[in-house]
C-alpha positions as CSV (number, residue, x, y, z in Angstrom):
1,X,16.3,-85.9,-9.1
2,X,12.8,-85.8,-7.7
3,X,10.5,-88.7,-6.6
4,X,7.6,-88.3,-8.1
5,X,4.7,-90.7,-6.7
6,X,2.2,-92.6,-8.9
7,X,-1.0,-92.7,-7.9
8,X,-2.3,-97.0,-8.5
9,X,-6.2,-97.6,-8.7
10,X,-7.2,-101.2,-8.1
11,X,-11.1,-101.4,-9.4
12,X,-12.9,-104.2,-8.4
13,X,-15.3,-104.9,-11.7
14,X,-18.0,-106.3,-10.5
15,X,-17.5,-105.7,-6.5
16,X,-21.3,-106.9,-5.3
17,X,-20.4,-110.2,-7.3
18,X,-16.8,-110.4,-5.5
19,X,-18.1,-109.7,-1.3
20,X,-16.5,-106.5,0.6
21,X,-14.9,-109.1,3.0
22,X,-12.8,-110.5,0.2
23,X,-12.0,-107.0,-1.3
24,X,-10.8,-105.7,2.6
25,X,-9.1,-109.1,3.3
26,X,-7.1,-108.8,-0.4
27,X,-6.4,-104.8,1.0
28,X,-5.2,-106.0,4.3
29,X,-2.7,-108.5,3.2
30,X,-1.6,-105.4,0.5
31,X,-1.2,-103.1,3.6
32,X,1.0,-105.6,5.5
33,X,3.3,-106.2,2.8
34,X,4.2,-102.2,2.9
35,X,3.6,-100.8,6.3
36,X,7.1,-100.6,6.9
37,X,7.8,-99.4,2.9
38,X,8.4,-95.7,3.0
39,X,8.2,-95.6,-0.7
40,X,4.6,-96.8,-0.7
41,X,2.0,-94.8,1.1
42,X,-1.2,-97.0,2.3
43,X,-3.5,-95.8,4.5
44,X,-5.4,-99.2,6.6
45,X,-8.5,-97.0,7.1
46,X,-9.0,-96.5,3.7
47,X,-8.8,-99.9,3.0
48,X,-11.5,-100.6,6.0
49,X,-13.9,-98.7,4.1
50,X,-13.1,-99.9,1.0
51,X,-16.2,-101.4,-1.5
52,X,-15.1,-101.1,-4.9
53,X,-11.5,-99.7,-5.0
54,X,-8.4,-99.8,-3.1
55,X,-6.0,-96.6,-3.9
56,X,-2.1,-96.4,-2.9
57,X,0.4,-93.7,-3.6
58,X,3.9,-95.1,-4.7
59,X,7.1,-93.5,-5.9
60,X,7.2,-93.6,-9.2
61,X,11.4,-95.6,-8.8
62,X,9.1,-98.6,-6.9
63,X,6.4,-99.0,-9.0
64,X,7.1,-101.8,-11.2
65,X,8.1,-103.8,-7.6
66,X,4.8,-102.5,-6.2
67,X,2.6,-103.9,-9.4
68,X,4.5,-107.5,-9.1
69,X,3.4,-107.4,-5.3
70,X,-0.3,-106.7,-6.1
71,X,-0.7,-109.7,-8.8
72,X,1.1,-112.0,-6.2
73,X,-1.6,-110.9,-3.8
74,X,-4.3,-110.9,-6.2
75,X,-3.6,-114.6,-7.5
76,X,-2.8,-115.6,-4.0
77,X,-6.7,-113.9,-3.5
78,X,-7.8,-115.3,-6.6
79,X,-9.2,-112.2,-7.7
80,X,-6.5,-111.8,-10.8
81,X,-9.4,-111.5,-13.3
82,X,-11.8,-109.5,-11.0
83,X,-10.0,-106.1,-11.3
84,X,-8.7,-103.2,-13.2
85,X,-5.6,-101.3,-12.3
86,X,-5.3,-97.8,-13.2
87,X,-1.9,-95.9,-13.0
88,X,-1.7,-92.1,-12.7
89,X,0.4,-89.2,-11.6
90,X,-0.4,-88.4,-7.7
């Protein structure tokens, strides 16, 4: 069976309202949790010059996991009701 990898969109709504330092702090702690995942692909530089999204590739068997890591890290952020997350095929 082939892996198929899901592309995840997290869209800051109103990203001048929330500041970049929050969004890239929020990315940061999102990159550290799967650095050493090889079913998640995150790239830190990405997240660096991130503003008003953050993208992540995932396989498509780890993506449920993946989603229940990114509300911890929003709530832990408190930025649950600041974004939109967007799920399509890579």
């Amino acid at each position: 069976m082939k892996e198929v990898q899901t592309r995840v969109r997290i869209r800051f709504i109103d990203w001048e309202k929330s500041t970049i330092h929050r969004i890239q702090n929020f990315g940061e702690d999102l990159w550290r949790s799967y650095r050493a995942n090889n079913r998640v692909e995150i790239d830190l530089g990405e997240i660096d010059r991130a503003r008003d999204e953050i993208i992540f590739l995932v396989r498509d068997t780890f993506l449920k996991k993946s989603l229940t890591e990114v509300h911890r890290l929003l709530k832990v952020h408190l930025m649950e009701s600041e974004v939109v997350i967007d799920i399509e095929a890579a």
